[in-house]
MIGU-274897 format. One record per residue (C-alpha): x, y, z. Coordinates in nm, 4 decimals. Each point is the difference from the previous one (the first is absolute). Layout:
BEGIN
+----------+----------+----------+
!     east !    north !       up !
+----------+----------+----------+
!        X !        Y !        Z !
...
+----------+----------+----------+
This chain:
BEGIN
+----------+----------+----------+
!     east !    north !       up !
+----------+----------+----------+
!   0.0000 !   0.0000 !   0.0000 !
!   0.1305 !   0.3417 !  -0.0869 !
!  -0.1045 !   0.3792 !   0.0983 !
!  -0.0696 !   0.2510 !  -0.3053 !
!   0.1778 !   0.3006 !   0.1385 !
!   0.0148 !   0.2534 !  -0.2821 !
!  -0.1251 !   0.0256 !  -0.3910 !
!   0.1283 !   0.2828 !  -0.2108 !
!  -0.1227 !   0.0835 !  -0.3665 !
!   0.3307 !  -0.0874 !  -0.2260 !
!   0.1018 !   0.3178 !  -0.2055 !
!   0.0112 !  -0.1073 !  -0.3252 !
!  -0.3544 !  -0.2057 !   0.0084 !
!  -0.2617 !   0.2021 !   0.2107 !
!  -0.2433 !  -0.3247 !  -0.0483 !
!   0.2888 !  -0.2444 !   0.2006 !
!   0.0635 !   0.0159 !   0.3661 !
!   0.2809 !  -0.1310 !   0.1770 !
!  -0.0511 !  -0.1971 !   0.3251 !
!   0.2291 !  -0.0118 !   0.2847 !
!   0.0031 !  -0.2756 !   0.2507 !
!   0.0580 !  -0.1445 !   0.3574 !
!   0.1009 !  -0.3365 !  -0.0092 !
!   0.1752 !   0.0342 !   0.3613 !
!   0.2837 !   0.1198 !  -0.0904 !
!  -0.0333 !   0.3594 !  -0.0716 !
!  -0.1821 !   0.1702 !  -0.3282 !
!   0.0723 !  -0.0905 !  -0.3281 !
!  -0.1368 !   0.0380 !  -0.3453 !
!  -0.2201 !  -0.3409 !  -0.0953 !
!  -0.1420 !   0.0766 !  -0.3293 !
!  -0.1936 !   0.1946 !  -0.2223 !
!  -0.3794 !   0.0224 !  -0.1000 !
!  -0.2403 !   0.1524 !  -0.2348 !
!  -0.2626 !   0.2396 !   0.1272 !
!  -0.2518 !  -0.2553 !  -0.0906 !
!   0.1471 !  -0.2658 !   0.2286 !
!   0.0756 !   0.2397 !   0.2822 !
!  -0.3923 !   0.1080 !   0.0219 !
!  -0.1332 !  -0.3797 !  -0.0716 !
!   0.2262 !  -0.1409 !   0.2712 !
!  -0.0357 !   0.3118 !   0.2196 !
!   0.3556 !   0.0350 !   0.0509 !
!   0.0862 !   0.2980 !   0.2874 !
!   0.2855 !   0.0534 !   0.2869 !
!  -0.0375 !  -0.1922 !   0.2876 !
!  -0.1507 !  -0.3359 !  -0.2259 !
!   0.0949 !  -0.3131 !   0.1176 !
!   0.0510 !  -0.1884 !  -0.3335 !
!   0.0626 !  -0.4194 !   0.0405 !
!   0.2096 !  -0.2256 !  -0.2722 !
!  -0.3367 !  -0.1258 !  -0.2250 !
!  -0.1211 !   0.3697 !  -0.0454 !
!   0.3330 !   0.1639 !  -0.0648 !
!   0.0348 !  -0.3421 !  -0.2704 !
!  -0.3360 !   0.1297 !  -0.1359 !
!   0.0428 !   0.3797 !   0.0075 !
!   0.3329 !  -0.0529 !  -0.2119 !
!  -0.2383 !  -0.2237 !  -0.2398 !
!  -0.2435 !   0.2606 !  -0.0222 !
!   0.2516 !   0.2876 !  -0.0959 !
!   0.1690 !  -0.2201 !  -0.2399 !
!  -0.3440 !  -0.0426 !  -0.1771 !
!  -0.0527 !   0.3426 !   0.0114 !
!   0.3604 !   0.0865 !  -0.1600 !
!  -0.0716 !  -0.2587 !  -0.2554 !
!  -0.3424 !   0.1273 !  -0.0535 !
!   0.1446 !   0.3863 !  -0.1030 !
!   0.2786 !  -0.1179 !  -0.2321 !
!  -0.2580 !  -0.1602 !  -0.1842 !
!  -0.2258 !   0.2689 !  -0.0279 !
!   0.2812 !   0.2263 !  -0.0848 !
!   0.0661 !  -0.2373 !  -0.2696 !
!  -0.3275 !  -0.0350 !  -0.1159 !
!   0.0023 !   0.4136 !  -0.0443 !
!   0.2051 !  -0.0424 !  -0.2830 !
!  -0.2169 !  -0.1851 !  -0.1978 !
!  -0.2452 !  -0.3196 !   0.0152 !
!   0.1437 !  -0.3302 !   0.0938 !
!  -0.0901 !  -0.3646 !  -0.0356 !
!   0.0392 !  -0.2155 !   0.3533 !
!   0.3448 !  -0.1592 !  -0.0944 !
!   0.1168 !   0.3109 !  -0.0518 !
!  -0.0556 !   0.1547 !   0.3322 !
!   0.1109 !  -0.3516 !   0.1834 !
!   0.2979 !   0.0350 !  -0.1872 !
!   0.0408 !   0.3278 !   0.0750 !
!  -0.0089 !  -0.0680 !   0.3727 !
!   0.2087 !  -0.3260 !   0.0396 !
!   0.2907 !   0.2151 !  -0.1879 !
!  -0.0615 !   0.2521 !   0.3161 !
!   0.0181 !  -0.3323 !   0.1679 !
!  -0.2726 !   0.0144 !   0.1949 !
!  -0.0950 !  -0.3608 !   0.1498 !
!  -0.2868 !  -0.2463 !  -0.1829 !
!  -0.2605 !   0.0668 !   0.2579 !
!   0.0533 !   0.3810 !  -0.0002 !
!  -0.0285 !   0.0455 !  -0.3818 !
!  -0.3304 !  -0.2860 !   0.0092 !
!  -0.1718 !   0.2072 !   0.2538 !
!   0.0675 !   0.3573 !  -0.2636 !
!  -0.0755 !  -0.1884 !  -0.2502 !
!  -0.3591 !  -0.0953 !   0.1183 !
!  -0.0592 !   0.3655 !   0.1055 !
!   0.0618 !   0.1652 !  -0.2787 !
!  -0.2507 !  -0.2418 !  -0.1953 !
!  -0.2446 !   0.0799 !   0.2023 !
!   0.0220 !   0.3391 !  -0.0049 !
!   0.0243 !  -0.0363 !  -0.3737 !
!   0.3610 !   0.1334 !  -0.0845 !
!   0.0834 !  -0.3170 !  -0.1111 !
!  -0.2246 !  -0.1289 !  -0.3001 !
!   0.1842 !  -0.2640 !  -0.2449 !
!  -0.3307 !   0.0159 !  -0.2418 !
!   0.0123 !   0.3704 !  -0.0245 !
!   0.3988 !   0.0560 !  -0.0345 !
!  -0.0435 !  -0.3016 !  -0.2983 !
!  -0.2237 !   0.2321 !  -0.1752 !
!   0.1267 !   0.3336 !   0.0449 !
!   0.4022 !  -0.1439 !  -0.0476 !
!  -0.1559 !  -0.1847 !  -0.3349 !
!  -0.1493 !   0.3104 !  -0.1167 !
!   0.2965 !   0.2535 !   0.0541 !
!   0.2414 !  -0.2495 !  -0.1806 !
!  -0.2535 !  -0.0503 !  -0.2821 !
!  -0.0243 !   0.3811 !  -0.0352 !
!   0.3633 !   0.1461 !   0.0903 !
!   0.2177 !  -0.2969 !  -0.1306 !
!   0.0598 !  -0.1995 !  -0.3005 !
!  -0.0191 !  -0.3138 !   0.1795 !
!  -0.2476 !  -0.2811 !  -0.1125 !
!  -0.1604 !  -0.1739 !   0.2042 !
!   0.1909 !  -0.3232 !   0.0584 !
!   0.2523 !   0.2034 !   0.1730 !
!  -0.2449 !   0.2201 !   0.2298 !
!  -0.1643 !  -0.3339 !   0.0757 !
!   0.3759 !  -0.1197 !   0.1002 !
!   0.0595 !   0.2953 !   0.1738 !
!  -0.3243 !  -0.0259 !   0.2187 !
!   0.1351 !  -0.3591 !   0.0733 !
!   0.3208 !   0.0592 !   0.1673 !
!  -0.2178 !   0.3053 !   0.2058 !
!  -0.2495 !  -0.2872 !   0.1379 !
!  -0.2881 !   0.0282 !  -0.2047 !
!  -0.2004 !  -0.3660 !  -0.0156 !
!  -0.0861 !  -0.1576 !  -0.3229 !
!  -0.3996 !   0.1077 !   0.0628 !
!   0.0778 !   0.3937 !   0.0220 !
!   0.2472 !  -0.0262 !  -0.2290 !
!  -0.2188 !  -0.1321 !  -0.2979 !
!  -0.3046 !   0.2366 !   0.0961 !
!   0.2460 !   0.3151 !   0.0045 !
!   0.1745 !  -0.0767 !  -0.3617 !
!  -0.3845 !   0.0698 !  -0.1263 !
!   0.1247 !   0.3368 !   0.0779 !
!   0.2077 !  -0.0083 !  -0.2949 !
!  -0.2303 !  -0.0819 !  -0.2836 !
!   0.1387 !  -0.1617 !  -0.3189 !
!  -0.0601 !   0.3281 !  -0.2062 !
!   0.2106 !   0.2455 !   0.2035 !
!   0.2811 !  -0.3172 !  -0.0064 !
!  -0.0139 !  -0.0020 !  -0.4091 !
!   0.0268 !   0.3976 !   0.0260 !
!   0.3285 !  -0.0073 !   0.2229 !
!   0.1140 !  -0.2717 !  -0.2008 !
!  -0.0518 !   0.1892 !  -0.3367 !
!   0.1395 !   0.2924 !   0.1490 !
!   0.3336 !  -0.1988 !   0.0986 !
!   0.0033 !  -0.1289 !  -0.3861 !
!   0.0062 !   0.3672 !  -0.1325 !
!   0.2303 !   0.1154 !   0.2172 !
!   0.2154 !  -0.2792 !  -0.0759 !
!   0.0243 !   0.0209 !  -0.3546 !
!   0.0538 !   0.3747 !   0.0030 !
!   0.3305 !  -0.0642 !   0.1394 !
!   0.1151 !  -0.1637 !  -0.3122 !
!   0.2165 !  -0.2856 !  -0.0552 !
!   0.2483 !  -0.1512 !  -0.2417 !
!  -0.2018 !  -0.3667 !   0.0640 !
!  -0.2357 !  -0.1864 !  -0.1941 !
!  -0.3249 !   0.0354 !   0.0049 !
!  -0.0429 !  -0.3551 !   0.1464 !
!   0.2730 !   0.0383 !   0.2497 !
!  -0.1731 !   0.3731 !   0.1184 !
!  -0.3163 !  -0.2203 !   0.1014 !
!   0.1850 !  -0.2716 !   0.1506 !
!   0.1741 !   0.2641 !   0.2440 !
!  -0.3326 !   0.2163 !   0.0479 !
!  -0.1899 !  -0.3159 !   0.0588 !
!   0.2525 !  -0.1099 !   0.2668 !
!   0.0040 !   0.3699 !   0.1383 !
!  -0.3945 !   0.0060 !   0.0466 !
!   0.0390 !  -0.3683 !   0.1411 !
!   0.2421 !   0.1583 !   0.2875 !
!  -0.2427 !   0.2646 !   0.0692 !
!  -0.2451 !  -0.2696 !   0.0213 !
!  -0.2520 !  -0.0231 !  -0.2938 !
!  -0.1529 !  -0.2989 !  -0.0545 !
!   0.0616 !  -0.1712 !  -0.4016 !
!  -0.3747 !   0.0766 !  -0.0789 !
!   0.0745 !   0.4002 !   0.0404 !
!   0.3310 !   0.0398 !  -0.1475 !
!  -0.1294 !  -0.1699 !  -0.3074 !
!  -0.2861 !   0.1849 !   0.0171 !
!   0.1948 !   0.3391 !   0.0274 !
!   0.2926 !  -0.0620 !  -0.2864 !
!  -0.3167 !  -0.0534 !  -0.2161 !
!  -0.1041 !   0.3682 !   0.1052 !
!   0.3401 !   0.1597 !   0.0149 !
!  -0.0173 !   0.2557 !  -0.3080 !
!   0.4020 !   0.0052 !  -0.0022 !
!   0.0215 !  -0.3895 !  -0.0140 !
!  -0.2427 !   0.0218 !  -0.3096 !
!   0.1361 !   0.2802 !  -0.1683 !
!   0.3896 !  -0.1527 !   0.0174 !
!  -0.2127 !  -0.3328 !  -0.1322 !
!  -0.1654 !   0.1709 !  -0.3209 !
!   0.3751 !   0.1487 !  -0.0991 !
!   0.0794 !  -0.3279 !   0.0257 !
!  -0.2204 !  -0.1648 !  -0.2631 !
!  -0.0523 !   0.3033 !  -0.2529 !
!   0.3896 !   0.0373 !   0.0068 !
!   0.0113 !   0.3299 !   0.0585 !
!   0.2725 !  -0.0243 !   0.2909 !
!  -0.0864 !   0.1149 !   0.3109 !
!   0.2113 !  -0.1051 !   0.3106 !
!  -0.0417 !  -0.3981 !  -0.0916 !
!   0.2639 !   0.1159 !  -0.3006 !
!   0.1567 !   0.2553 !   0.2156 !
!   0.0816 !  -0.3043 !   0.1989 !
!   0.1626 !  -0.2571 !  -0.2185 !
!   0.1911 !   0.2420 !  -0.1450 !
!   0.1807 !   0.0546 !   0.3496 !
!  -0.0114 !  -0.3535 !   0.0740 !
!   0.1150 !  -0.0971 !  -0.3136 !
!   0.3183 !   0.2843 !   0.0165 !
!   0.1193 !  -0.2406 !   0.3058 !
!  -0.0906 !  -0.2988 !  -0.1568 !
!   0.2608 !   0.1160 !  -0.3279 !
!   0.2965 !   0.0868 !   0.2415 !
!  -0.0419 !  -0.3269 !   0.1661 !
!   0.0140 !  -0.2169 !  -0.2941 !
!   0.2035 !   0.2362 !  -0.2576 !
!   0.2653 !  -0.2934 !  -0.0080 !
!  -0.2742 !  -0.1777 !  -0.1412 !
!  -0.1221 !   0.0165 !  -0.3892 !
!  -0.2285 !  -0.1105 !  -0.2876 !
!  -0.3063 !  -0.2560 !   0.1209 !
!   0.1778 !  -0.1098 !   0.3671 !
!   0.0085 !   0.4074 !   0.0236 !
!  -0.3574 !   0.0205 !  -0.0555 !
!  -0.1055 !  -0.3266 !   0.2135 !
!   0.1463 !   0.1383 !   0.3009 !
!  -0.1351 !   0.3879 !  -0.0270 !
!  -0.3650 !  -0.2095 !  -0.0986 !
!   0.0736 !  -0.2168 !   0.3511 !
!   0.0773 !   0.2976 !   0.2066 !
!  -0.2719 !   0.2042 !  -0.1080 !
!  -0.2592 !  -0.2848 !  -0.0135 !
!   0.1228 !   0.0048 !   0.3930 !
!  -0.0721 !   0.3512 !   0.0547 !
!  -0.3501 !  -0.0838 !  -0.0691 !
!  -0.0280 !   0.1581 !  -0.4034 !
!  -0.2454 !  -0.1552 !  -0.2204 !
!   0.2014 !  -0.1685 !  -0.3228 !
!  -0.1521 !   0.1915 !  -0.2520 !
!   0.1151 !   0.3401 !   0.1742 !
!   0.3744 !  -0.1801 !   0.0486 !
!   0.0057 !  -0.0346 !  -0.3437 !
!  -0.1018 !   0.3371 !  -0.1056 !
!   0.2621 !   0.0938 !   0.2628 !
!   0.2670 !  -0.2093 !  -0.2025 !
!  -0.1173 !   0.0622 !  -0.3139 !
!   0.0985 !   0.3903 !   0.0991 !
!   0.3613 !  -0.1423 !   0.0714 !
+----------+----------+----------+
């Protein structure tokens, strides 16, 4: 049993008190407590405190310290659960501690997995470029359960995920590129796979990409365009490579090179035939 014998407000926290103790051998300072605890344990000078209740006073605070961080943390933005448990275990506070937060803050509603699916599906559907395989990934390693998850990916609707992906075409294509054709879709289709569109969308969204169809028409009318543009570069390298080479091996390997670089035959041999 030990004698509360004086509680001072610290300087730096107005809402924490010190408390100073007896314990028979003269004052000292014991610990610290929230305003919260001090008025639910009715803490004052002269309080004889025993073992169990200081045990469950220092529980209480430590809920209570655990309890702001995540509300401060929560300020910031939403959160899912895992997030916030994380959150406090890396403060290392104790299993019990970060259960009993946990539980609170659900009740009082800051914590809401459902809702933060939605609203965390809807701001990366509308601020990002990222398809939906990868928010649904994303929502994953944050906590989110397989029956939220699929309800809150209705909140990105196939038609705004062929717009992005559309979008991504265009602005790939204006970049330009000394590739073929075939080997530009190959990398964009592997690009919009990373960014997680499904097969059904990309295809859907090279077969709406204006650029993709305009660099196929040159193509077939011969008229040039960056398909031409292309093998000419391609073919430039393929010439210093083999320029030890000449007459029909010559022309095999620049046919086997280009073939490689994904060039139709009948535009390698318009390309050769310009040779």
């Amino acid at each position: 049993m030990a004698i509360i014998t004086k509680i001072t407000t610290q300087q730096k926290n107005t809402d924490r008190f010190n408390i100073f103790m007896d314990y028979g051998k003269g004052e000292q300072f014991a610990f610290s407590v929230d305003s919260d605890v001090l008025i639910k344990f009715g803490l004052k000078k002269g309080m004889e405190v025993d073992e169990f209740s200081l045990l469950e006073i220092q529980y209480q605070d430590d809920i209570r310290k655990a309890y702001n961080l995540a509300v401060h943390y929560l300020a910031r933005r939403i959160r899912s659960e895992k997030e916030v448990r994380d959150y406090l275990i890396e403060k290392e506070m104790e299993e019990p501690v970060v259960n009993e937060v946990i539980h609170k803050l659900t009740a009082q509603k800051y914590i809401n997995d459902r809702e933060f699916a939605f609203a965390y599906v809807r701001t990366q559907a509308n601020t990002t470029d990222k398809g939906p395989d990868v928010v649904k990934q994303e929502l994953k390693q944050k906590g989110i359960i397989e029956v939220i998850l699929v309800e809150a990916l209705n909140e990105f609707p196939r038609e705004q995920q062929i717009e992005k992906a559309v979008k991504l075409c265009g602005k790939f294509f204006k970049k330009g590129s000394k590739d073929s054709l075939r080997i530009q879709k190959q990398k964009l289709e592997q690009m919009l796979l990373r960014k997680g569109y499904s097969f059904e969308v990309i295809q859907i969204a090279l077969e709406d990409c204006g650029t993709m169809r305009a660099d196929a028409a040159a193509d077939v009318d011969g008229g040039g365009g960056s398909e031409l543009e292309a093998i000419r570069y391609q073919g430039e390298k393929a010439v210093r490579k083999y320029s030890q080479y000449s007459g029909f091996e010559f022309e095999q390997k620049m046919k086997q090179a280009l073939y490689r670089k994904g060039f139709s035959m009948e535009l390698i041999e318009k390309y050769l035939s310009e040779l």
